[in-house]
PAKOLDREN-83081 format. One record per residue (C-alpha): residue in one letter; x, z, y. Coordinates in steps of 0.25 Angstrom, whole numbers, plus 2048, in hexadecimal, padded with zeros to 3 digits. Last residue first. Layout:
aXZY;...
This chain:
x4CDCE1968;x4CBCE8974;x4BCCEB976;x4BCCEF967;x4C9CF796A;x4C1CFF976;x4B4D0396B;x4BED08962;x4C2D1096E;x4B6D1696F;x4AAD1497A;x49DD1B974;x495D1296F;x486D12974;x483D0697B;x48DCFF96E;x480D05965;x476CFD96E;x47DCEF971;x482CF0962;x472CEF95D;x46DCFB958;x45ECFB959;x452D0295A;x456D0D95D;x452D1296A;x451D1E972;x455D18980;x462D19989;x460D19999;x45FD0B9A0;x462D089AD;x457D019B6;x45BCF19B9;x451CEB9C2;x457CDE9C4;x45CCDE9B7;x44ACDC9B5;x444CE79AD;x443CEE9A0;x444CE3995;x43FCE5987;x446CEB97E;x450CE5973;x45BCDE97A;x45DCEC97F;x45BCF498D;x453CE7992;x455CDF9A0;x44DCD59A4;x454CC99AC;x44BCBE9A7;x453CBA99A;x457CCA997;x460CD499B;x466CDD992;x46CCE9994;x478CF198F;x480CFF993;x473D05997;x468CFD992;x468D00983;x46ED0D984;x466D12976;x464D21975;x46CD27968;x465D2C95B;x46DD23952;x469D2A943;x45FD1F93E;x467D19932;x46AD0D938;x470D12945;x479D1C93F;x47DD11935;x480D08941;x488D13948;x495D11944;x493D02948;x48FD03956;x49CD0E958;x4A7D07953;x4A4CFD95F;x49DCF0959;x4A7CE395B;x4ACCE194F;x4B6CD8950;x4BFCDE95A;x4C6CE9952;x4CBCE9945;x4D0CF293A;x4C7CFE941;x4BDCF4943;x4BCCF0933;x4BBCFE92F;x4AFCFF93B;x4A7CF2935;x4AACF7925;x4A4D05929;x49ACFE930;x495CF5923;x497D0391A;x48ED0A923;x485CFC923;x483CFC915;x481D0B912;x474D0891C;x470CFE914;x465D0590E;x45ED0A91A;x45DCF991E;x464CF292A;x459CEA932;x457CDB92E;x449CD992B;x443CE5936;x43ECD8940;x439CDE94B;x440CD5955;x446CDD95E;x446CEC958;x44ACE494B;x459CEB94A;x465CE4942;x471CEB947;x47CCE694E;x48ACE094C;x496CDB955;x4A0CD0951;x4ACCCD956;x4B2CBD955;x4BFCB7951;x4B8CAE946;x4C0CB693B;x4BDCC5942;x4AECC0942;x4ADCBB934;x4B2CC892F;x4AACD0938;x49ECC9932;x4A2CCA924;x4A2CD9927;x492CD992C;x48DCCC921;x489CD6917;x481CDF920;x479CD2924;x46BCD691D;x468CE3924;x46DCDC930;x478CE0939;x478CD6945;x484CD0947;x489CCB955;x496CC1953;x4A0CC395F;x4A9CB9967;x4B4CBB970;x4BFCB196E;x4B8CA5975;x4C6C9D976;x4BEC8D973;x4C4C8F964;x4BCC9D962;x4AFC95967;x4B1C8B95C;x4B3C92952;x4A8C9D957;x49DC90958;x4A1C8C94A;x49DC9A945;x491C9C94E;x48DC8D947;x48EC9193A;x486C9C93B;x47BC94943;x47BC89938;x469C8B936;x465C94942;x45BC9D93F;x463CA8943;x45FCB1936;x45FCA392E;x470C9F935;x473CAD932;x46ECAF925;x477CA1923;x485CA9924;x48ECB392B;x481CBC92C;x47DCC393B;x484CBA945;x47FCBB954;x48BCB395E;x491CBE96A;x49BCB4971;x4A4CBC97C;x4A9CBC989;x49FCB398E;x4A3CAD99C;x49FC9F99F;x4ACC9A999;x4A8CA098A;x498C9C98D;x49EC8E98F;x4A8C8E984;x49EC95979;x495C8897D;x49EC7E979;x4A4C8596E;x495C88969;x48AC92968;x47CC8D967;x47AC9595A;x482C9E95E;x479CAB95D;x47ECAD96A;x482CBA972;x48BCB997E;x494CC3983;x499CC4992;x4A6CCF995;x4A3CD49A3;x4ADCD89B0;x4A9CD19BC;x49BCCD9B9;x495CC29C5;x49BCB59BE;x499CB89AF;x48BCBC9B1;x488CAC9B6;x493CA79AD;x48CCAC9A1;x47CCA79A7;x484C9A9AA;x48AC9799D;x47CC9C998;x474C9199E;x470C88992;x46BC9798C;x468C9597F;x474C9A97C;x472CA8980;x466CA9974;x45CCB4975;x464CB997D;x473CBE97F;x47ECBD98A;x484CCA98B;x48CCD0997;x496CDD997;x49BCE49A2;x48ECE49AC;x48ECDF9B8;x47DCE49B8;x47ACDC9C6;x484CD29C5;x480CCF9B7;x471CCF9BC;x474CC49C7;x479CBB9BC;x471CBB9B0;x46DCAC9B5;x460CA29B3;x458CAD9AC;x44FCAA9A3;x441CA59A0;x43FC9E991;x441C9198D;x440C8E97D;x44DC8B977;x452C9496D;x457CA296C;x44FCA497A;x450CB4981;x45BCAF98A;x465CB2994;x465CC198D;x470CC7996;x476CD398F;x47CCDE99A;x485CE6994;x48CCF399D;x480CF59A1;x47FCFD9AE;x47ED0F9AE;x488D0F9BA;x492D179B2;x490D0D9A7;x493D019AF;x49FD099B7;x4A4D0C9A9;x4A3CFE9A3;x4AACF89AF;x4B4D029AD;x4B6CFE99D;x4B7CF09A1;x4C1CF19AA;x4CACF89A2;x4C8CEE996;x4CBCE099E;x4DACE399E;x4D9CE398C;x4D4CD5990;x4C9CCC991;x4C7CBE990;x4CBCBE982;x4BECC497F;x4BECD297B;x4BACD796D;
């Protein structure tokens, strides 16, 4: 779903900078983790993102963390990649709790493209899981707001939990009445090693049924669920153990983190400095399948195009 700063015009362009990025084996994503904090306490990292933007130019910029907000700086650190990036679309991922119309406007002018807010139930589990008491309410009155300051691109990030299956097609409904997309992954405890939420064998009829809702409800509109056809055809492969293919963590994506380091996934730990950037080669892993890794290994269909274009 294309911000409104960009138009049918921009596609051409964007496709032959992601050829030349692919044909020189460059991330097409680069994710600037600015931060490792979700709250307050000081930690070391980087004053600027800049120099590694230019060195990387890549088509596609996210802003994540830890917590991005926490960041008094972040205008700066946008505007900083904004400025040396010809061609990029900029994404910003929050759990808006800090989010407001006043700071939506300044990220907005700095150069985000687009507002990714983390939003896994539609009601108080949400506000307990996040431990932030009101948080629900306040990503809702923090969209409102945004949507009347112009911000027309912004996107809910679902996590599909083993005890949220029911909230999956509210959400979509919620999304399309905000204005918003939405875009799902799938629970994984690879980071944090915590199996509570992970998607049981018993629920796998479930979640056939829940993507074969998601896909019918793509085929009648396109643009608010942002997953390519593809991600979600392939999360009852996934969950049942048939997915065999390499992971290309690292190739088209890569994170950099607070210091500079760069890691394959927001997963792994880092490799080497940007500085020192060695191309990755796909991995045997599966140990997740988060939309960064299954939209890595979707084929380019044209379901995909009206997506881009809706």
């Amino acid at each position: 779903m294309l911000s409104a700063r960009f138009t049918p015009w921009h596609v051409p362009r964007f496709i032959a900078k992601y050829a030349k990025l692919r044909l020189m084996r460059m991330p097409v994503l680069v994710h600037f983790e600015v931060t490792m904090r979700c709250n307050e306490e000081k930690a070391r990292e980087l004053k600027s993102f800049t120099d590694a933007a230019r060195h990387f130019d890549p088509m596609l910029v996210t802003f994540t963390g830890g917590e991005p907000l926490l960041r008094k700086d972040l205008e700066d650190l946008v505007a900083g990649v904004a400025g040396v990036i010809d061609l990029k679309y900029i994404m910003l991922i929050t759990h808006g709790a800090m989010l407001s119309r006043e700071r939506g406007r300044s990220l907005w002018e700095a150069g985000v493209n687009q507002f990714n807010i983390s939003l896994d139930y539609l009601d108080g589990r949400h506000d307990t899981a996040r431990g932030i008491p009101g948080l629900t309410a306040k990503i809702f009155d923090a969209i409102a707001a945004m949507r009347e300051e112009g911000i027309d691109s912004i996107r809910l990030n679902t996590v599909i939990k083993d005890d949220n299956l029911d909230q999956i097609v509210p959400m979509v409904h919620r999304a399309a009445e905000l204005g918003c997309g939405v875009n799902f992954s799938v629970y994984t405890d690879f980071k944090n090693g915590n199996p509570a939420h992970l998607l049981r064998d018993d629920q796998r009829q479930e979640v056939q049924a829940l993507v074969d809702e998601l896909l019918a409800y793509k085929r009648r509109r396109r643009g608010i669920i942002t997953n390519s056809d593809y991600y979600l055809s392939q999360l009852p492969r996934y969950l049942s153990g048939e997915m065999r293919e390499p992971c290309r963590s690292g190739i088209t994506t890569i994170h950099i983190d607070p210091t500079g380091g760069v890691r394959r996934c927001p997963d792994f730990p880092v490799d080497f400095h940007w500085t020192e950037f060695k191309r990755y080669e796909p991995i045997a892993c599966n140990k997740c399948y988060y939309a960064c890794r299954g939209e890595a290994q979707a084929p380019l269909r044209w379901s995909r195009v009206q997506d881009v274009m809706a």
